[in-house]
C-alpha positions as a Markdown table, in Angstrom:
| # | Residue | x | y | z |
|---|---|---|---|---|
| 1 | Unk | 7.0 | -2.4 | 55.7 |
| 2 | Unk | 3.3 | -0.7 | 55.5 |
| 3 | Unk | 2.3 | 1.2 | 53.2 |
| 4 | Unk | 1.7 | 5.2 | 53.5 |
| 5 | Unk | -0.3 | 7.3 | 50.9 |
| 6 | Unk | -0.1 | 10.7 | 50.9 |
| 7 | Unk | -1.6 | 13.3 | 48.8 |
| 8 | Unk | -0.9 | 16.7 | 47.0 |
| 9 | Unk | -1.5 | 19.0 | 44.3 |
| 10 | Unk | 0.9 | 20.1 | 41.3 |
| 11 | Unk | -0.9 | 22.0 | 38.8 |
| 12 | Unk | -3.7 | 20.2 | 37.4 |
| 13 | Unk | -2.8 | 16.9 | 39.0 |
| 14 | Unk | -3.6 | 15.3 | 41.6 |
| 15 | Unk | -0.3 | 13.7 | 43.5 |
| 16 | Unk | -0.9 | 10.2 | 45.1 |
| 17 | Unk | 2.4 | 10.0 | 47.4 |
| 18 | Unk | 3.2 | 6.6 | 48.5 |
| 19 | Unk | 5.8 | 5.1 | 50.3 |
| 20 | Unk | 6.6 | 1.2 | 51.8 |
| 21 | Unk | 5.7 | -1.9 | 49.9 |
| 22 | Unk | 2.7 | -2.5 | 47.6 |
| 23 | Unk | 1.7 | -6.0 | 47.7 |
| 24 | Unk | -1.6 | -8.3 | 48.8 |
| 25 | Unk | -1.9 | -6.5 | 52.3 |
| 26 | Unk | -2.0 | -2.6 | 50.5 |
| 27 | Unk | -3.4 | -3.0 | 47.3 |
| 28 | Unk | -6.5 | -3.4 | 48.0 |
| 29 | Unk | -6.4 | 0.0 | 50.1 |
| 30 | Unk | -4.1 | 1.7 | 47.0 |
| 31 | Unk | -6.5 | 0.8 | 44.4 |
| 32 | Unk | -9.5 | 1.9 | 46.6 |
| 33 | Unk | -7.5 | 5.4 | 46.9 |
| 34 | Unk | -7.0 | 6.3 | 43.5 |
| 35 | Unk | -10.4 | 5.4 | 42.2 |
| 36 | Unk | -11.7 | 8.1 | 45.0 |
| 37 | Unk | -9.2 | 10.4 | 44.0 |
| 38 | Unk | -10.2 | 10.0 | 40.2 |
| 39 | Unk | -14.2 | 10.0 | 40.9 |
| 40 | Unk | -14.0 | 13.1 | 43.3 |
| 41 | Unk | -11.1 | 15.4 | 42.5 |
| 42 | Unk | -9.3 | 14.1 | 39.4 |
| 43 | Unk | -9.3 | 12.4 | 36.3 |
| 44 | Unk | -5.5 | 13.7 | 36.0 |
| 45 | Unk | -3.3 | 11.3 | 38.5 |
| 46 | Unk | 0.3 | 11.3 | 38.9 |
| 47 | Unk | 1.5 | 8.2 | 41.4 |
| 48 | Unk | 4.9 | 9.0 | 43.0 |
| 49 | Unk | 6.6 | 5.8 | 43.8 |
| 50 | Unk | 9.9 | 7.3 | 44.3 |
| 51 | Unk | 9.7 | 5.7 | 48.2 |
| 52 | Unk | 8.4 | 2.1 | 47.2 |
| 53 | Unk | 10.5 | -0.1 | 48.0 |
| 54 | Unk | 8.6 | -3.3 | 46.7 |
| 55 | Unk | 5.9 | -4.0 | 44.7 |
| 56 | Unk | 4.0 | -7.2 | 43.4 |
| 57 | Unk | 1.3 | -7.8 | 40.7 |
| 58 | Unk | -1.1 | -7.0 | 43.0 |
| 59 | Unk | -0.1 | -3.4 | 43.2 |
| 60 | Unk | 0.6 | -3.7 | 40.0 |
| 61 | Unk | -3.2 | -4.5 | 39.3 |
| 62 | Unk | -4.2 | -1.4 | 41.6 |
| 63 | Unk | -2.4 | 0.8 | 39.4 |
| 64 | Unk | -3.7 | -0.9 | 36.2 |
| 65 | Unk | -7.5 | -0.2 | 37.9 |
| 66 | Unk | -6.3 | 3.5 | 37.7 |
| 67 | Unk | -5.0 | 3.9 | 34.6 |
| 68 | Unk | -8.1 | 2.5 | 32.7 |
| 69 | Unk | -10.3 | 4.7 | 34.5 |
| 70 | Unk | -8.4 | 7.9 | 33.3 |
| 71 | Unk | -7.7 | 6.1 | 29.4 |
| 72 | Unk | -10.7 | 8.1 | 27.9 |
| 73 | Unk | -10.3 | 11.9 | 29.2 |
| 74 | Unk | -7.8 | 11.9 | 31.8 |
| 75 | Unk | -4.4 | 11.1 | 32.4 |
| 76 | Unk | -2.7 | 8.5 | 34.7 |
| 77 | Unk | 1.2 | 9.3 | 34.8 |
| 78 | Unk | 3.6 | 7.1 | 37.6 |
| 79 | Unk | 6.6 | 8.7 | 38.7 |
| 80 | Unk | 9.7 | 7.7 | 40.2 |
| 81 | Unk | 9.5 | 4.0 | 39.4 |
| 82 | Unk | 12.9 | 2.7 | 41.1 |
| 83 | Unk | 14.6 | -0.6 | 39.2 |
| 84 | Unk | 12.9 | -2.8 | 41.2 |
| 85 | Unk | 9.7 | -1.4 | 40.6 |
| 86 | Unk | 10.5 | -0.8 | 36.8 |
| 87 | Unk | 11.1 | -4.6 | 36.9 |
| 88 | Unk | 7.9 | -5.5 | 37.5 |
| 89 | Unk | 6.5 | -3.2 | 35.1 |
| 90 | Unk | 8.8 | -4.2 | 32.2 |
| 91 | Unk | 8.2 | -7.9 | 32.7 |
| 92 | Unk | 4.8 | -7.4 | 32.6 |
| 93 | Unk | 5.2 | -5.0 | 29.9 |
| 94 | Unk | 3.3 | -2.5 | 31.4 |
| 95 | Unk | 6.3 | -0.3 | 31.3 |
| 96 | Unk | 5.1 | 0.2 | 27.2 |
| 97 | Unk | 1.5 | 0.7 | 28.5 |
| 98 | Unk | 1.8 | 3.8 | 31.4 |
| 99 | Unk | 2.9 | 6.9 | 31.1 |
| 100 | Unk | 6.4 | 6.8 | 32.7 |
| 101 | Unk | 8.9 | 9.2 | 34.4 |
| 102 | Unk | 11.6 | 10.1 | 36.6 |
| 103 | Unk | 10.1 | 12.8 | 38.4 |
| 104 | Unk | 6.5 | 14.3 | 39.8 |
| 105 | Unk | 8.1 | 17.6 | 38.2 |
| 106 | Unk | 8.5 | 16.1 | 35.0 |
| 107 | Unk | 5.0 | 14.1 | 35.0 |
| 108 | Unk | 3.3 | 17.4 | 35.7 |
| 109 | Unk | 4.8 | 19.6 | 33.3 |
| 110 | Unk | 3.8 | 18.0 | 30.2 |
């Protein structure tokens, strides 16, 4: 399954939508997303995962290229991480190094 990106507003984030599989065919296109997003709208990034299905280390490196753009005045927040995507990220243990929760509601509001 492709990957789709999408993207919205909530408050002061910007809202990177995706949904399909990340892996060696999307990431390239993922990571090239957010770091537009971050150098011409926002340094405050919520990604919504909550329709991944799959997800390899090499989306998990487009996200990582994200997050340490935002570590010194921004804010890089994932949402919606299902188990199989919270796998990756906790055997990684990335899970203890992003900003994790359930919802884009909840990553916005705090």
């Amino acid at each position: 399954m492709s990957l789709t990106i999408a993207d919205r507003s909530a408050g002061d984030f910007h809202v990177v939508e995706l949904a399909g599989d990340i892996d060696i065919d999307s990431a390239r296109e993922l990571r090239a997303h957010i770091v537009g997003c971050i150098a011409d709208r926002s340094p405050r990034v919520v990604v919504d995962l909550t329709e991944v299905a799959f997800m390899d280390s090499s989306g998990l490196g487009a996200l990582v290229g994200g997050w340490q753009l935002t570590r010194e005045g921004g804010a890089f927040r994932i949402a919606g991480a299902n188990p199989v995507v919270r796998r990756v990220l906790s055997i990684t243990g990335m899970e203890d190094v992003f900003d994790l929760y359930p919802t884009v509601d909840d990553a916005t509001s705090r």
